[in-house]
Structures are given as structure tokens and as C-alpha cells.
KOLLO-216679 format. One line per field, with one value per residue (C-alpha): residue number from 1; residue in one letter; x, y, z. Coordinates in steps of 0.5 Angstrom, whole numbers, plus 500, padded with zeros to 3 digits. Example, Ala and Ser with C-alpha at 12.3 -4.5 7.8 and 13.67 -1.06 7.14 Angstrom:
// KOLLO-216679
i c(1_2);
aa c(a_s);
X c(525_527);
Y c(491_498);
Z c(516_514);
***
This chain:
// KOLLO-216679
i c(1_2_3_4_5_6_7_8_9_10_11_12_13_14_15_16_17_18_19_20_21_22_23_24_25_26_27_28_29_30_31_32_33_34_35_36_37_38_39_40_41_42_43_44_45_46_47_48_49_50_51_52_53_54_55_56_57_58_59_60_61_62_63_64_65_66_67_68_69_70_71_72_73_74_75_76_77_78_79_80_81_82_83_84_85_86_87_88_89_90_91_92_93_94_95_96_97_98_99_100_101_102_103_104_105_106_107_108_109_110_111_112_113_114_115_116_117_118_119_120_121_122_123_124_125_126_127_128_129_130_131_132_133_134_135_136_137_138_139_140_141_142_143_144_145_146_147_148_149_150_151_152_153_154_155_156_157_158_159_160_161_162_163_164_165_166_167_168_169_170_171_172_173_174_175_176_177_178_179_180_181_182_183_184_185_186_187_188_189_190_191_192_193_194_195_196_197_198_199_200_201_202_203_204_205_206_207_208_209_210_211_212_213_214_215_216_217_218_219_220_221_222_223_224_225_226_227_228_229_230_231_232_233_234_235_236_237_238_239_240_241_242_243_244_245_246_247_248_249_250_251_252_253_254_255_256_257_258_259_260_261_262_263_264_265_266_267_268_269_270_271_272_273_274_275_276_277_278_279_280_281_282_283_284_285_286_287_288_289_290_291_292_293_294_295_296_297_298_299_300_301_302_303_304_305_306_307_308_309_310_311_312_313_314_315_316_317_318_319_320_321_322_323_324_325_326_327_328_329_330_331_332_333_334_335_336_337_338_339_340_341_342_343_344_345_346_347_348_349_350_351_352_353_354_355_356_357_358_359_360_361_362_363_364_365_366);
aa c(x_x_x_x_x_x_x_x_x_x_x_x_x_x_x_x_x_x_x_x_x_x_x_x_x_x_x_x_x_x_x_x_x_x_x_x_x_x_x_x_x_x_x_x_x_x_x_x_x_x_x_x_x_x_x_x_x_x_x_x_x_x_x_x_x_x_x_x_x_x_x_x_x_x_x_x_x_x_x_x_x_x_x_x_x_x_x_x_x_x_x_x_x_x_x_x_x_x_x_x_x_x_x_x_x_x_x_x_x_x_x_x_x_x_x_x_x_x_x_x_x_x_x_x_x_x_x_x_x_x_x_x_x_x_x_x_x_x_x_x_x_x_x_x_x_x_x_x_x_x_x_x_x_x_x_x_x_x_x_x_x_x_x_x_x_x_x_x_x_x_x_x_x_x_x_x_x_x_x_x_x_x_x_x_x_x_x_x_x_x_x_x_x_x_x_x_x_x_x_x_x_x_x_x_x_x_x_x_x_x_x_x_x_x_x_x_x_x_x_x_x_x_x_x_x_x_x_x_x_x_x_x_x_x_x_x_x_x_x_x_x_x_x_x_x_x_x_x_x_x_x_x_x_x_x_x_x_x_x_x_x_x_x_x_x_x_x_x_x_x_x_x_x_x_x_x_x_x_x_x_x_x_x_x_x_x_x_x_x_x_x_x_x_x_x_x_x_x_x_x_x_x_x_x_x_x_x_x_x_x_x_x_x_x_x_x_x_x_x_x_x_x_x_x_x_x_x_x_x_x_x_x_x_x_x_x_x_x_x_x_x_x_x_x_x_x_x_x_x_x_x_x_x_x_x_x_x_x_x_x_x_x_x_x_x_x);
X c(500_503_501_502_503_502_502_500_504_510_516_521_525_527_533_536_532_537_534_526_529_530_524_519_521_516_512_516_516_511_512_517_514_509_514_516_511_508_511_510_512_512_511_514_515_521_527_530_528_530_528_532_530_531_529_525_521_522_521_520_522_518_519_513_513_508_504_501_499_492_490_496_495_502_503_496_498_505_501_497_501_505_498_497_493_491_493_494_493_497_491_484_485_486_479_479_486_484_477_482_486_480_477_484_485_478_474_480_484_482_483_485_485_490_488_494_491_485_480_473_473_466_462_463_470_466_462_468_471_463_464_472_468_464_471_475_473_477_479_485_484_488_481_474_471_475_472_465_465_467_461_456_458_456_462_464_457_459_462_463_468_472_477_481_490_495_499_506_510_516_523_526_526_526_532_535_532_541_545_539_539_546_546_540_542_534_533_528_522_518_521_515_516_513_513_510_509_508_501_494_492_498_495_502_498_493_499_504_498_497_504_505_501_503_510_509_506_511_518_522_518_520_518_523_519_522_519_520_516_514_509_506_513_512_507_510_517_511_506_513_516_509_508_516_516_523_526_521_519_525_525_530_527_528_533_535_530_536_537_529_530_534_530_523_526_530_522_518_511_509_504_500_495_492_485_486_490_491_494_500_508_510_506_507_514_514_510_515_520_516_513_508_503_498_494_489_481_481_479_486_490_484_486_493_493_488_482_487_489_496_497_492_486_484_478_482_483_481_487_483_483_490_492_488_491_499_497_495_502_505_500_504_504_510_512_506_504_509_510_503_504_511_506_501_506_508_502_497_502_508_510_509_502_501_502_498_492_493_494_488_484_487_486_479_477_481);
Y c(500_507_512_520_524_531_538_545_548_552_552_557_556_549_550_542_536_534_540_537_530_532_536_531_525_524_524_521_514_512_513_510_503_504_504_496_495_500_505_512_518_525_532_537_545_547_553_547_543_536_529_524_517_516_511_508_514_517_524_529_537_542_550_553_559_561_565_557_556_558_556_550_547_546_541_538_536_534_529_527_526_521_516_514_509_513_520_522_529_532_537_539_546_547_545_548_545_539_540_543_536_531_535_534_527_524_519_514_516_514_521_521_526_526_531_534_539_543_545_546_552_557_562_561_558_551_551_550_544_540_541_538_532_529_528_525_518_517_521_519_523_521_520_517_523_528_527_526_533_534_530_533_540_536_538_530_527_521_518_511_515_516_511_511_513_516_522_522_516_517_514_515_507_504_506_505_510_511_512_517_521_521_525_530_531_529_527_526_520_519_524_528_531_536_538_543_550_555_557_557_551_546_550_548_554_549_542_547_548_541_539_545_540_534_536_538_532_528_533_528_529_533_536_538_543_543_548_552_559_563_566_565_564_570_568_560_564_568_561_557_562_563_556_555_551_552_547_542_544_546_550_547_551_550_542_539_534_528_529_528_521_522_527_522_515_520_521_516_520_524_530_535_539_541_543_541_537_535_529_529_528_529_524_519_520_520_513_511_511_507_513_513_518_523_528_531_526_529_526_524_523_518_514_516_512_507_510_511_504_506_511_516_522_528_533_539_545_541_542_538_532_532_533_526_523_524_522_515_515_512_507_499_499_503_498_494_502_502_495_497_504_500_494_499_504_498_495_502_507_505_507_501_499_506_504_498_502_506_500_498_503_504_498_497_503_500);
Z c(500_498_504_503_509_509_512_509_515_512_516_513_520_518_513_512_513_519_523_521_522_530_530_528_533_536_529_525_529_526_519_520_523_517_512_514_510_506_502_505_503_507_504_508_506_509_507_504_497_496_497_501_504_512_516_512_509_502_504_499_501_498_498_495_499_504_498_497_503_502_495_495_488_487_493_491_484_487_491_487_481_487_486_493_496_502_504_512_512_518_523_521_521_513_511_505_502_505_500_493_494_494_489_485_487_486_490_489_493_501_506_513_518_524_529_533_539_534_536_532_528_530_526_518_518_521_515_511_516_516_507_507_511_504_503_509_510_517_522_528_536_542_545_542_546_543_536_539_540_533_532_536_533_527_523_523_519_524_529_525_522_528_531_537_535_538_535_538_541_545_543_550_555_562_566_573_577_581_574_571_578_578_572_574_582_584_590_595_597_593_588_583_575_573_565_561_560_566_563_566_562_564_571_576_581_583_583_587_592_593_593_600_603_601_603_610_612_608_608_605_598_592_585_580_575_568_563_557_558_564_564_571_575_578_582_583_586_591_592_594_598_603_603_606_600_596_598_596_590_586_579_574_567_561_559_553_549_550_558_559_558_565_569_567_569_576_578_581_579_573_575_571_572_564_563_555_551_545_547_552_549_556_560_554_554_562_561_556_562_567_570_574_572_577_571_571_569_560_555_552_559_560_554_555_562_561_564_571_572_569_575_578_575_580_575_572_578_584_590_595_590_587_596_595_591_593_599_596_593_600_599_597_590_586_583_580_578_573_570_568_565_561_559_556_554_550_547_546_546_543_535_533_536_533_526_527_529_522_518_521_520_512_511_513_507_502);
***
């Protein structure tokens, strides 16, 4: 089967394929599992033009320049000419290219759509993504309820069309927790990890306050905080400071993709407070490391973690309740924790269960 992966984003930043190579790993695991028995081609549009093959994936770089974007006639009859079985289109919020491609390609060609963090346009623009669905034939979310909602907004005619795959995987593995603590200096028991963005979404206002209390009455525990903007840090250093907290919660910043293989297998427990998300890169590469997660109760964390049996849920902003659950963190059962997040990791998470599902899905509209 010949697959055709493409994304109408243009990504003038990217000036060389090893830079998007690096980029995409989470992505492009995937493909490359795919292209074990398939042919799989991916287009992208970077400040490069050429085509190289990597891991298996023929990929073919394409600089139209960001005026094609909109009207993208070119890439469409690029992808076209290349006469694939099934085309994976990368997000939902290009409805109109979506539309011009199929209209070019005829009924053919098999179209999947996978969601990556979009929410349903509203207004006039939802009439254009409820028109690209005559087109779309699959749809891939982290979580069957996510694409429920695209369906109760009707702009998916029907929720026959959904099917239940993973965005993003992770490259990282089990360690032994000593030499990876060896190289990240944490310490404490048990030891708690906290990745993300400091924003009001990923809401570590509501995880710090929690953890105050926690930590008072277990003052062996620590939380290492990685993140990559500040916004509310202003307020963290205010909340630790009057919380006596400074030295049970340390503020690490900002670390390299590679050194998070050591921070996630140094932790004992991955915790996030996150009102939406798309999917969750860091909590899969946490689990991906044996880590045992504590998230918030959403729709793609519930998929993520196996409805909770992974780790533990506590509903989105609610401090007494993720209070709660740390303290049933001390509680027997480490271990079996996170043998079960490795084992799911492995069998729902993983790049290859991720193809799996994909082919599945492929092969069921050819």
C-alpha cells in the first residue's frame, strides 16, 4: 500500500532535513513503523527543496512558499501525480486544502484526517470543515470523546467515522532510576516531575498548592518543575515562598529534548494539571520510562492511561482532590504502577501499536 503523509503548514524555520528529522521524532516513529510494509512518502514544506529517504520514509521536501498555502495547487497535484492508496493529512484546521486536494484527486484515493490538538473552528469557518468531511473518509483522535465533539457540533457527519490512534509516541525507554539520578542530581522519596509549559492551561498553580500540602506532611518529597515558558513564574516563586516550599519544590527551566530520558526515569510519579490537551507527549514519554502518572481526568489523558488503572485521575483545578490522591501515593504498589504503564506504553502507546492501528483503519476503507 503506498501512504502519502501531508501537512499544508509551511515551516520556513527548518532549513535542512536533519533539522526537521529532529524535530519530528515523535512524529515520524510512526511512519517509519508503517514503512515496514508499505510505502510511505511524506511531504513536507520547509526553506529546503529535495528529496532524501530516512528510516524508511521517502521524504520529498518542497518549498512553494508561504503565498501556497491557502490555494495549494501545486502541492495538491504533487501529491496526486504520486498516485497514493490512502493520504494521511496532518490536522484539521486546513479544511479548504483538505477540500481542493480531493476535489483534484477523485474518489479513488482513501482520506485520513489526524487530529493534532485542533479544536472545531466556529462561526462561517465551521461550514468549511463540515464541507471537507464529504471528503474525509477516516478520522484519527487520541481519544474516541474527543472526536465525539466534532460530531455532536455536526461537522463529522458520523461518529462511524472515528477511530481511536495516537498522535505521538516516544523514543525514550526504562532505565534504572540510580545512574539516571546520577545524571539529573534529584533526589527526595518518593520524587514527583512536572513537565510543561507554565500557563493557565497546564495550571501548575493548582499541582503547587496540592503539593504545599503534601509536602508538609511528607517532608521527604520533592517536585522537579521542567518547563519552557514562564509565564506564571512570577506567582510559583510567590506561592513557594509562602508555602515554606523552596526547597520541596525546585524549579529546574528549561532542558534539552535528549537529557529527559534521565529526568522522566529519575521520577517516580509524572504529574499534570492540564485542562485540555490534544494528546499528551510528555505524559506518553513519561510512561514510556516507567513513570507512573498522576493527570488530570480529560479526555485523551483518560486514553492515555488506561482510564486511570495506569496511574491516578483527579478532575482538572481541583487541589483537594489531587491533595487525595498524592496521599494514596504511599500506599503499596510502586511497582505494579508502573509495570502496567510500561506494559500499556508498549501495547497502545508505542510506535508500532500506533502503525498498527493506522494500517487497521487503511486497510478497512480499501
Amino acid at each position: 500500500m503506498r501512504y502519502v503523509s501531508v501537512n499544508y503548514n509551511y515551516s520556513p524555520d527548518y532549513s535542512t532535513p536533519e533539522s526537521w528529522f529532529k524535530r519530528t521524532e515523535g512524529y515520524a516513529g510512526i511512519l517509519e513503523c508503517l514503512s515496514r510494509d508499505n510505502e510511505v512518502i511524506n511531504i513536507k514544506q520547509i526553506d529546503y527543496a529535495g528529496n532524501c529517504m530516512h528510516n524508511g520514509i521517502d521524504y520529498r521536501f518542497e518549498n512553494f512558499g508561504k503565498k501556497n498555502t491557502l490555494f495549494p495547487l501545486k502541492l495538491n497535484r504533487y501529491v496526486t501525480r504520486l498516485a497514493p492508496d490512502v493520504v494521511i493529512i496532518q490536522g484539521l484546521n486546513k479544511p479548504l486544502q483538505m477540500i481542493q486536494l480531493c476535489l483534484l484527486a477523485g474518489k479513488k484515493m482513501k482520506v485520513i484526517a489526524h487530529h493534532h490538538a485542533e479544536k472545531p473552528f466556529t462561526g462561517w469557518k465551521r461550514y468549511i470543515q463540515k464541507a471537507a468531511d464529504r471528503f474525509i473518509h477516516a478520522y484519527l483522535f487520541a481519544s474516541y470523546e474527543m472526536g465525539l465533539e466534532w460530531v455532536e457540533k455536526k461537522i463529522i457527519s458520523s461518529p462511524a467515522k472515528l477511530h481511536e490512534v495516537m498522535e505521538v509516541s516516544s523514543r525514550f525507554r526504562h532505565l534504572k532510576k540510580e545512574p539516571a539520578k546520577l545524571k539529573t542530581g534529584v533526589s527526595g522519596n518518593p520524587t514527583f516531575l512536572w513537565v510543561g509549559r507554565l500557563n493557565d492551561n497546564k495550571d501548575p498553580l493548582t499541582v503547587l498548592k496540592a503539593f504545599i500540602k503534601y509536602a508538609a506532611i511528607n517532608p521527604d518529597a520533592r517536585l522537579y518543575m521542567l518547563y519552557h515558558t514562564d509565564e506564571l513564574l512570577p506567582q510559583i516563586k510567590q506561592l513557594l515562598k509562602e508555602g515554606n516550599a523552596v526547597d520541596k519544590i525546585i524549579l529546574v527551566g528549561k532542558v534539552e529534548h535528549d537529557e529527559m530520558l534521565y529526568w522522566y526515569n529519575s521520577a517516580d510519579f509524572f504529574v499534570s494539571g492540564s485542562h485540555y490537551e490534544g494528546s499528551g507527549t510528555a505524559l506518553c514519554e513519561a510512561m514510556s520510562c516507567g513513570c507512573v502518572p498522576i493527570v488530570t481526568d480529560i479526555p485523551s489523558f483518560r486514553m492515555i492511561t488506561d482510564g486511570g488503572r495506569c496511574g491516578w485521575l483527579f478532575k482538572a483545578g481541583d487541589e483537594k482532590g489531587l491533595l487525595s490522591v498524592l496521599m494514596e501515593t504511599k500506599n503499596p504498589g510502586l511497582q505494579a504502577k508502573q509495570t502496567r504503564a510500561l506494559t500499556y506504553f508498549k501495547s497502545n502507546l508505542s510506535f508500532e501499536a500506533i502503525a498498527q492501528n493506522i494500517q487497521a483503519v487503511a486497510e478497512s476503507l480499501i
